[in-house]
py3Dmol code that shows the C-alpha trace and the ligand (Angstrom):
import py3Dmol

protein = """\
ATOM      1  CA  UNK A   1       0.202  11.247 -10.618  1.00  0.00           C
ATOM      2  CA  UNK A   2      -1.472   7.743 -10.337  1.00  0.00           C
ATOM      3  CA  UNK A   3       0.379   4.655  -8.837  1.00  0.00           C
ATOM      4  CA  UNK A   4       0.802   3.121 -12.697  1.00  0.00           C
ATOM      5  CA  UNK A   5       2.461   6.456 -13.903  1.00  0.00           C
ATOM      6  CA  UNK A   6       4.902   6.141 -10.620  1.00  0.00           C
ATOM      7  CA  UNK A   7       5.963   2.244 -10.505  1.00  0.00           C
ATOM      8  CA  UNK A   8       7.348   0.597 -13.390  1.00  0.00           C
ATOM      9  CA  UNK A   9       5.873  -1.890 -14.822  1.00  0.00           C
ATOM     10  CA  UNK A  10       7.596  -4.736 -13.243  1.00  0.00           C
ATOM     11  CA  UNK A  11       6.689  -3.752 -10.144  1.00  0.00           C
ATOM     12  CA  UNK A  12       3.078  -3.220 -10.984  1.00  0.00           C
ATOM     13  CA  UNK A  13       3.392  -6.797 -11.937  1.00  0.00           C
ATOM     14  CA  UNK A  14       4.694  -8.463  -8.869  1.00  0.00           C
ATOM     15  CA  UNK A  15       1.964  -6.547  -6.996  1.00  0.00           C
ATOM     16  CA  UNK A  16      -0.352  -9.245  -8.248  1.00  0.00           C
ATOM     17  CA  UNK A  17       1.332 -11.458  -5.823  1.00  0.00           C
ATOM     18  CA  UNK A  18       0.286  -9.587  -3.323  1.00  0.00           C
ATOM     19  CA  UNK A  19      -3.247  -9.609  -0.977  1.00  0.00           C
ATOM     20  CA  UNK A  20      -4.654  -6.158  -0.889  1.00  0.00           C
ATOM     21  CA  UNK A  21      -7.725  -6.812   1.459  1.00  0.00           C
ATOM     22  CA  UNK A  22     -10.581  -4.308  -0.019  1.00  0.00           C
ATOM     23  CA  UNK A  23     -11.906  -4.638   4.129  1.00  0.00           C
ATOM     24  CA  UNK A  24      -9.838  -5.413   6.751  1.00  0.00           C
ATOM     25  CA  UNK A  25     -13.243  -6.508   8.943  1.00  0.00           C
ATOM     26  CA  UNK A  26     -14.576  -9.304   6.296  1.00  0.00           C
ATOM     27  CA  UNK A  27     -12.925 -12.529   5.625  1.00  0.00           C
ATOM     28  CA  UNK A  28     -11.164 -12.778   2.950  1.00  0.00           C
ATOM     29  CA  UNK A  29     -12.507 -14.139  -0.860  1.00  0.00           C
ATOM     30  CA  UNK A  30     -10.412 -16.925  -0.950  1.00  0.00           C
ATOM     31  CA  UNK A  31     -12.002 -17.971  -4.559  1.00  0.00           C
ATOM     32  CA  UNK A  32     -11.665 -14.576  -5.747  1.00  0.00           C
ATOM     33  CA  UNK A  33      -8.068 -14.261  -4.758  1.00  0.00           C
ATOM     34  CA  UNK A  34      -7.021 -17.695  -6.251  1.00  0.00           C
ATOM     35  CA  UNK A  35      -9.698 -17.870  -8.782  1.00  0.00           C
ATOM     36  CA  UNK A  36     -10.170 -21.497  -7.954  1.00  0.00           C
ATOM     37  CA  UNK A  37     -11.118 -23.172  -4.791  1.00  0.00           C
ATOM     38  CA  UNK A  38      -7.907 -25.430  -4.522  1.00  0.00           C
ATOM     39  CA  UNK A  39      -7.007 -26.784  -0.866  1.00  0.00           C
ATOM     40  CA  UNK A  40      -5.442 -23.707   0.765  1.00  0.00           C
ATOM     41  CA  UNK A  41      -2.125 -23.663   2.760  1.00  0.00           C
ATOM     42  CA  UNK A  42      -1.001 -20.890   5.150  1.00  0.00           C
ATOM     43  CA  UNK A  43       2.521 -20.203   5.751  1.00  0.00           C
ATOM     44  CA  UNK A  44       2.404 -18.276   9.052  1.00  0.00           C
ATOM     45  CA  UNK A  45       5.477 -15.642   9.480  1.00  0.00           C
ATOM     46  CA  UNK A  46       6.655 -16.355   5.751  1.00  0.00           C
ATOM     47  CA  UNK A  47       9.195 -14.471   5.920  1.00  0.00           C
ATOM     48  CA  UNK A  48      11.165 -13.691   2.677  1.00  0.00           C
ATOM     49  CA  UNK A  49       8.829 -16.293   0.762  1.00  0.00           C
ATOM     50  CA  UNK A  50      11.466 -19.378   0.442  1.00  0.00           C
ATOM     51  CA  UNK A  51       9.286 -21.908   1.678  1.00  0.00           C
ATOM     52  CA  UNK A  52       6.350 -20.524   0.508  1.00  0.00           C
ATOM     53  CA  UNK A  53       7.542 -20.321  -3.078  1.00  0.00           C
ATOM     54  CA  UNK A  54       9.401 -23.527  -3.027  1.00  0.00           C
ATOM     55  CA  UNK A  55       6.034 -25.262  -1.653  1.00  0.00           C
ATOM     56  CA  UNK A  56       3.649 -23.372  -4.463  1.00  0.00           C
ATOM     57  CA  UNK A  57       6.140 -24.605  -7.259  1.00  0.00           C
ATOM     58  CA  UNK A  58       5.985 -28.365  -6.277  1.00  0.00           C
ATOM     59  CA  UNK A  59       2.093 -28.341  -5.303  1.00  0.00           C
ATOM     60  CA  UNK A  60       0.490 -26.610  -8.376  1.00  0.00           C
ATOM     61  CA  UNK A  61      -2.625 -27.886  -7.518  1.00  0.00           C
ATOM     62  CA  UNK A  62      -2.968 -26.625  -3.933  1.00  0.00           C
ATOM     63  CA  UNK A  63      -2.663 -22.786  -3.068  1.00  0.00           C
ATOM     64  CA  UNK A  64      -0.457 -20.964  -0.828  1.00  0.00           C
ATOM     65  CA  UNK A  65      -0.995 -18.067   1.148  1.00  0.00           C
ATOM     66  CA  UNK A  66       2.250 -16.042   3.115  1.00  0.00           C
ATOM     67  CA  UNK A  67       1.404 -13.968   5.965  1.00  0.00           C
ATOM     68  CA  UNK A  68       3.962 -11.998   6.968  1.00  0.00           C
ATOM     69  CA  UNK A  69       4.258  -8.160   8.476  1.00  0.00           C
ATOM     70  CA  UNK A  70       7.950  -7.105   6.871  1.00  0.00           C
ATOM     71  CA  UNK A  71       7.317  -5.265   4.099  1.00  0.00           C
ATOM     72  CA  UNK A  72      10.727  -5.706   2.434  1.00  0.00           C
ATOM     73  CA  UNK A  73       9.921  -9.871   2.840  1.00  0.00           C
ATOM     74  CA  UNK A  74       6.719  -9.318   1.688  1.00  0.00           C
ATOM     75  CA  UNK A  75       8.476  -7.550  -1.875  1.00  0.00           C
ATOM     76  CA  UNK A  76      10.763 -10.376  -2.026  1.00  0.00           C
ATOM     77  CA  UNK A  77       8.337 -12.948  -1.695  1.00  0.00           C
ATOM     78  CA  UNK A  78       5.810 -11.704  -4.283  1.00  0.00           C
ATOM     79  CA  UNK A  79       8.743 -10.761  -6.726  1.00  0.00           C
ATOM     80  CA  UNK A  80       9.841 -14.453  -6.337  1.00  0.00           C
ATOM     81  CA  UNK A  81       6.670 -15.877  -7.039  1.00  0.00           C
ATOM     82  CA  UNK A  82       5.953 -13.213 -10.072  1.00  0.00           C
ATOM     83  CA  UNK A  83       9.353 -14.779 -11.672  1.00  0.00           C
ATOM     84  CA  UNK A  84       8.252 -17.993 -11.661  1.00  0.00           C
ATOM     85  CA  UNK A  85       5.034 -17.241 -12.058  1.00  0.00           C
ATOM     86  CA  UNK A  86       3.568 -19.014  -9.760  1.00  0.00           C
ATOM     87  CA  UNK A  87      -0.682 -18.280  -9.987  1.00  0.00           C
ATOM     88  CA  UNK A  88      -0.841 -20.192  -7.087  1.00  0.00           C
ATOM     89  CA  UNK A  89       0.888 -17.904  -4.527  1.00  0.00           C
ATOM     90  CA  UNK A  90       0.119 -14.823  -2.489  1.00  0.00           C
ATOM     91  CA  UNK A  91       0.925 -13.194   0.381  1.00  0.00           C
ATOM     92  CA  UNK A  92      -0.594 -10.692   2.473  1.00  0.00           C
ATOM     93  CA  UNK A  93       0.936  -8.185   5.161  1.00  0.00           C
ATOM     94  CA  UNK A  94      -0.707  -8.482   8.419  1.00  0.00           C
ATOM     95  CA  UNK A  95       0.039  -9.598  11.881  1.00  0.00           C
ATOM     96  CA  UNK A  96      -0.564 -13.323  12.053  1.00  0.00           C
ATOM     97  CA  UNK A  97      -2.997 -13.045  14.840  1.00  0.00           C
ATOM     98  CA  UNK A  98      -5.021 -10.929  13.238  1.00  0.00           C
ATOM     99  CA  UNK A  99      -5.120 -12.977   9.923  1.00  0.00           C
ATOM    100  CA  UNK A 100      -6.063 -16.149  11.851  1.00  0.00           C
ATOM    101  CA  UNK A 101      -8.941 -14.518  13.714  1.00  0.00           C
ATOM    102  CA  UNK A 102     -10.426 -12.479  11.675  1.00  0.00           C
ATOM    103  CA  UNK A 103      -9.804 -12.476   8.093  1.00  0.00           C
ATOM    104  CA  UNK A 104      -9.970 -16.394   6.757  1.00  0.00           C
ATOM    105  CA  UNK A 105     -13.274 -17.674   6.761  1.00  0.00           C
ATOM    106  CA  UNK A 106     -14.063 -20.704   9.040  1.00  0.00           C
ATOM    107  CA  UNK A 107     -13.386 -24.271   7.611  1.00  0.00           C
ATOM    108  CA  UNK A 108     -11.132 -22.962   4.804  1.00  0.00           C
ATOM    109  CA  UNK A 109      -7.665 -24.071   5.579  1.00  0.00           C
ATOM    110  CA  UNK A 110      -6.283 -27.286   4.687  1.00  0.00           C
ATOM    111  CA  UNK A 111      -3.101 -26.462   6.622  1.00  0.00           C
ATOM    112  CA  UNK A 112      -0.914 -24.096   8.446  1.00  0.00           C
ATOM    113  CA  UNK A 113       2.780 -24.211   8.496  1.00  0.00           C
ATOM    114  CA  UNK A 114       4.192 -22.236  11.636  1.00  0.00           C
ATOM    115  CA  UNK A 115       8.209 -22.276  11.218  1.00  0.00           C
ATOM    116  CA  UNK A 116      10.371 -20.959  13.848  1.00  0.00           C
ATOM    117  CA  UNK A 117       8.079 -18.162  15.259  1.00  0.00           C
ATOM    118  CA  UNK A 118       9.882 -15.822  17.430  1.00  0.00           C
ATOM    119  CA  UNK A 119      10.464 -17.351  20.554  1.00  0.00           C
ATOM    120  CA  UNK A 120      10.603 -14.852  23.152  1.00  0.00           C
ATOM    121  CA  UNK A 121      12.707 -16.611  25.461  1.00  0.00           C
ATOM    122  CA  UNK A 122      12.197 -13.988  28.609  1.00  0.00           C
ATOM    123  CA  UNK A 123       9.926 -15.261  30.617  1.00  0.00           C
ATOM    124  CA  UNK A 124       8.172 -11.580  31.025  1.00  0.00           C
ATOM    125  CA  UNK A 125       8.240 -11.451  27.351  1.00  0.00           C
ATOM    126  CA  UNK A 126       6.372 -14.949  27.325  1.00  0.00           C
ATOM    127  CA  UNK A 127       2.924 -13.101  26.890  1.00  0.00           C
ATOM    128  CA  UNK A 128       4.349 -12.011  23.363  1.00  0.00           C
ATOM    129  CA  UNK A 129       4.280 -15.625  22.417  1.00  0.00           C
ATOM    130  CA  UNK A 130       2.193 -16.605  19.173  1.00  0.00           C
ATOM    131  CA  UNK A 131       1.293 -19.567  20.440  1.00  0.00           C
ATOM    132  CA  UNK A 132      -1.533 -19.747  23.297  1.00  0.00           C
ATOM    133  CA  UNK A 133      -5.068 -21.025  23.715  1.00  0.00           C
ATOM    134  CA  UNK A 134      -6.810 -18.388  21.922  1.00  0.00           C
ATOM    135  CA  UNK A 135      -4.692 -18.527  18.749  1.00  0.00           C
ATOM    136  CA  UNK A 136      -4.921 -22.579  18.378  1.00  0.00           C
ATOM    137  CA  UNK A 137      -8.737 -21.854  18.940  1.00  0.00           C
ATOM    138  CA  UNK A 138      -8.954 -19.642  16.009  1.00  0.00           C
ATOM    139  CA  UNK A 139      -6.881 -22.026  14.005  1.00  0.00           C
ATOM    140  CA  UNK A 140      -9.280 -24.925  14.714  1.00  0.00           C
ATOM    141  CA  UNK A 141     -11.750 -22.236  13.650  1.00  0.00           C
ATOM    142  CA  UNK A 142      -9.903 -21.777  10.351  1.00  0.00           C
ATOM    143  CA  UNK A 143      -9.323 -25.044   9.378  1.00  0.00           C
ATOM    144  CA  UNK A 144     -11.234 -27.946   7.412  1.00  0.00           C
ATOM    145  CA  UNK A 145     -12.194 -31.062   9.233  1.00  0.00           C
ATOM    146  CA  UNK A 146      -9.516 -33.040   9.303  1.00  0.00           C
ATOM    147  CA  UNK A 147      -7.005 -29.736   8.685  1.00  0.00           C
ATOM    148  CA  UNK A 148      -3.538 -29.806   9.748  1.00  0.00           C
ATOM    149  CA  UNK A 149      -1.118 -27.490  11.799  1.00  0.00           C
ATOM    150  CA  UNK A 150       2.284 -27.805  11.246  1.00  0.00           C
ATOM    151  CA  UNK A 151       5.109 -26.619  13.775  1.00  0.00           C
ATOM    152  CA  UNK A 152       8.479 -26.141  14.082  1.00  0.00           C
ATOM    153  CA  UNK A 153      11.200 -24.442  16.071  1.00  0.00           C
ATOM    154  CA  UNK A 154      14.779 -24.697  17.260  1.00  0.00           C
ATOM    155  CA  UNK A 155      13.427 -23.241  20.693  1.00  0.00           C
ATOM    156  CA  UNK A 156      13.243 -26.381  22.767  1.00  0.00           C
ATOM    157  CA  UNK A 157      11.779 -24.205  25.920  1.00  0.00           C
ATOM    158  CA  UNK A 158       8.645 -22.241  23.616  1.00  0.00           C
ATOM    159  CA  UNK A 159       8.525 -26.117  21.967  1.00  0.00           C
ATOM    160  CA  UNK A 160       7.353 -27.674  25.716  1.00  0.00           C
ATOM    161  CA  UNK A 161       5.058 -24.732  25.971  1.00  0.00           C
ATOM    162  CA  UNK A 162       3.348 -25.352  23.137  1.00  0.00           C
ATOM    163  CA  UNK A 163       3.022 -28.535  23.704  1.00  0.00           C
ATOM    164  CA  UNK A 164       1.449 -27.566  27.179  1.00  0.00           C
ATOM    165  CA  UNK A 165      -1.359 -25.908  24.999  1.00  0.00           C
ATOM    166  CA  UNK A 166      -1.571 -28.315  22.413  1.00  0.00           C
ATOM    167  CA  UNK A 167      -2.040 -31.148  25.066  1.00  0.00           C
ATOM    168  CA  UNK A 168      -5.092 -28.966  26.201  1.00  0.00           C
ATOM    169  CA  UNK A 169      -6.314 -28.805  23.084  1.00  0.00           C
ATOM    170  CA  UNK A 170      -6.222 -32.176  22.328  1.00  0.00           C
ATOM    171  CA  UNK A 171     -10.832 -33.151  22.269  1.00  0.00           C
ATOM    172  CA  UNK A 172     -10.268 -30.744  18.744  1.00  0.00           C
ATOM    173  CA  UNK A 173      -6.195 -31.069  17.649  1.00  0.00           C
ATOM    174  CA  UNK A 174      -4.489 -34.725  17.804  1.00  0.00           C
ATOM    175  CA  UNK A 175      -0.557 -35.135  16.929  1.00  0.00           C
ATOM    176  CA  UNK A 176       0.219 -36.926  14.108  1.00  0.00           C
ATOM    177  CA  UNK A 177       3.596 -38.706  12.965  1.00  0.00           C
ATOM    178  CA  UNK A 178       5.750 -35.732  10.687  1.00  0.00           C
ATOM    179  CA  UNK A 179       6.270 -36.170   7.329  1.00  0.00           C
ATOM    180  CA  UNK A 180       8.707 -34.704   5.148  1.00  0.00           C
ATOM    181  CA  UNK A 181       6.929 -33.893   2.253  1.00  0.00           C
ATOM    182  CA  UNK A 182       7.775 -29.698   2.373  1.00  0.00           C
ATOM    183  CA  UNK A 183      10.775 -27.810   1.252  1.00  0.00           C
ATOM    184  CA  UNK A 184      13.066 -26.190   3.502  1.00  0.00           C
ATOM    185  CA  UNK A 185      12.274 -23.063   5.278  1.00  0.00           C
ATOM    186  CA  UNK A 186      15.575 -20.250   5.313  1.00  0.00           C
ATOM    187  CA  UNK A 187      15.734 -21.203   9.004  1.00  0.00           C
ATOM    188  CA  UNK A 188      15.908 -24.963   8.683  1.00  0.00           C
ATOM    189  CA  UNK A 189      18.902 -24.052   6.299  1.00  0.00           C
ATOM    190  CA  UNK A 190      19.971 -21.835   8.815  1.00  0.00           C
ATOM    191  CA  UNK A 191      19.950 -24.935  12.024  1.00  0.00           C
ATOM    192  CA  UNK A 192      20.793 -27.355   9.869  1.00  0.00           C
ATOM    193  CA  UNK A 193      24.439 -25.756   9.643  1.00  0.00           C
ATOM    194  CA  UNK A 194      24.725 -24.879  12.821  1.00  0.00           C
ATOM    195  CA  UNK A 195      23.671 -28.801  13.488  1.00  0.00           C
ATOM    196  CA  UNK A 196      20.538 -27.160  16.219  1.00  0.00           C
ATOM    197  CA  UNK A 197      17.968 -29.541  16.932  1.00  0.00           C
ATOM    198  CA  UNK A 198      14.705 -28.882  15.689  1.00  0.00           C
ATOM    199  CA  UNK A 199      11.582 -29.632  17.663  1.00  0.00           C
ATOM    200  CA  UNK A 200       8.028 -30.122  14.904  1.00  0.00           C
ATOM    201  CA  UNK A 201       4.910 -31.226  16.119  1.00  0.00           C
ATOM    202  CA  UNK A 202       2.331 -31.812  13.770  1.00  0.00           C
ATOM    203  CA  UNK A 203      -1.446 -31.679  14.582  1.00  0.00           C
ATOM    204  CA  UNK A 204      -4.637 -32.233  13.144  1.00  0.00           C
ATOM    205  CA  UNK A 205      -8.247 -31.301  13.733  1.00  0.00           C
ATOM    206  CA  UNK A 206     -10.473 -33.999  14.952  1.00  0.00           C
ATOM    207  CA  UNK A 207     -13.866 -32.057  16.108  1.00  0.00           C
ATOM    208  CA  UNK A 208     -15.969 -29.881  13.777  1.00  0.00           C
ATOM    209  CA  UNK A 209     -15.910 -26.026  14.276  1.00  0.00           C
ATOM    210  CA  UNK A 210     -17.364 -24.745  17.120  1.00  0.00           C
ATOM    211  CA  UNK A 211     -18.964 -21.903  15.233  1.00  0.00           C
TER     212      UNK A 211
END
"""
ligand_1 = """\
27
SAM
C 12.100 -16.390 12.666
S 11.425 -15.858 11.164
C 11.031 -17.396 10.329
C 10.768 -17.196 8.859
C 10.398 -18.462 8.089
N 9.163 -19.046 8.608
C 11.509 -19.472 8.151
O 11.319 -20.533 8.768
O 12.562 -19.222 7.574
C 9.810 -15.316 11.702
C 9.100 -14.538 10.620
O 7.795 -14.275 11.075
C 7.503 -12.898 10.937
N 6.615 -12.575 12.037
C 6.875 -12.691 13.366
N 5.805 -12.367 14.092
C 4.839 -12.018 13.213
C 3.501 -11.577 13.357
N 2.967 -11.438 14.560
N 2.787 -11.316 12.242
C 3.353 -11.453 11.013
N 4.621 -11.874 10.817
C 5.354 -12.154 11.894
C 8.844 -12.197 11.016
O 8.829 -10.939 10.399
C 9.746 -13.196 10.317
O 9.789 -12.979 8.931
"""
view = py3Dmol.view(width=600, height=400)
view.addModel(protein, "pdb")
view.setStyle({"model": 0}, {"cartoon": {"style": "trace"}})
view.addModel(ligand_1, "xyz")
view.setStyle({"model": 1}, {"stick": {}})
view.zoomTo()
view.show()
């Protein structure tokens, strides 16, 4: 039986939403994907899509990308954007690290959003930690000149340490002062009521790409 004989219709619809890499070793066809080449924003760890929808309804002329490896997050971020419609969304289900590195072409980001990634607060669980030299690398990779990387977490211990790497970092990414320009993530919501402070540290590419 083929897949449009199993899944209703509905489904087959909100699929569209959704980033089905024909190689998983190329970089991805950004133009192809979007069918435009609009400034692209990455929502890293998208989680069920709130921010990433929210963002793609009140920029229609910039394009948003979720990454995000739970599949059930993934379904209710594509069905969200396939109700509103929203040709300007995707998401794709792959390990962030692996979507930074390897599958966005160099210079092609305007910005990355990185909210609340999981802290691992052990210290021999530390090494699990998104954030470390070789990932802000690739991001510096991934971005456009003058490309932005936006952070946030209610983790003020894994907040220091990136700091630590950002601070080494700093001939290619330079702090710059927050804005609050982008909706709420489902884990600001989430701090917000418990009153948590939330550390952000924006950043933005000063050097060209060093590929
Ligand atoms: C703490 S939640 C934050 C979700 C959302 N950014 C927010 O602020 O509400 C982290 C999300 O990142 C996803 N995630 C964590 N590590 C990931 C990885 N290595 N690759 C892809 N997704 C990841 C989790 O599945 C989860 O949905």
């Amino acid at each position: 039986m083929s897949l449009a004989e199993e899944a209703p219709l509905e489904a087959l619809e909100e699929q569209q939403f959704e980033v089905f890499p024909a190689d998983l070793c190329q970089p991805l066809l950004l133009s192809e994907i979007f069918g435009n080449d609009r400034p692209l924003e990455i929502d890293l760890g998208s989680g069920s899509g709130k921010f990433l929808v929210e963002a793609g309804r009140r920029y229609p002329e910039r394009n948003f990308l979720g990454v995000e490896r739970l599949l059930g997050r993934v379904r209710k971020t594509r069905r969200k954007a396939c109700q509103l419609s929203l040709t300007n969304v995707r998401v794709l289900r792959v390990e962030i690290d692996y979507a930074v590195k390897y599958l966005l072409p160099a210079d092609s980001v305007s910005r990355f959003h990185l909210s609340f990634p999981d802290p691992w607060p052990k210290r021999r669980h530390h090494s699990r930690r998104l954030v470390d030299v070789e990932f802000l690398e690739a991001v510096v990779i991934a971005l456009e000149s003058t490309g932005e990387l936006w952070i946030k977490t209610d983790h003020a211990d894994y907040f220091r340490w990136i700091e630590k790497i950002a601070a080494g970092a700093c001939s290619t990414l330079q702090e710059v002062p927050w804005e609050n320009e982008y909706p709420d993530t489902d884990f600001d919501e989430t701090f917000a009521a418990e009153n948590a402070p939330i550390y952000r540290l924006r950043l933005r590419k000063v050097s060209r790409s060093p590929r």
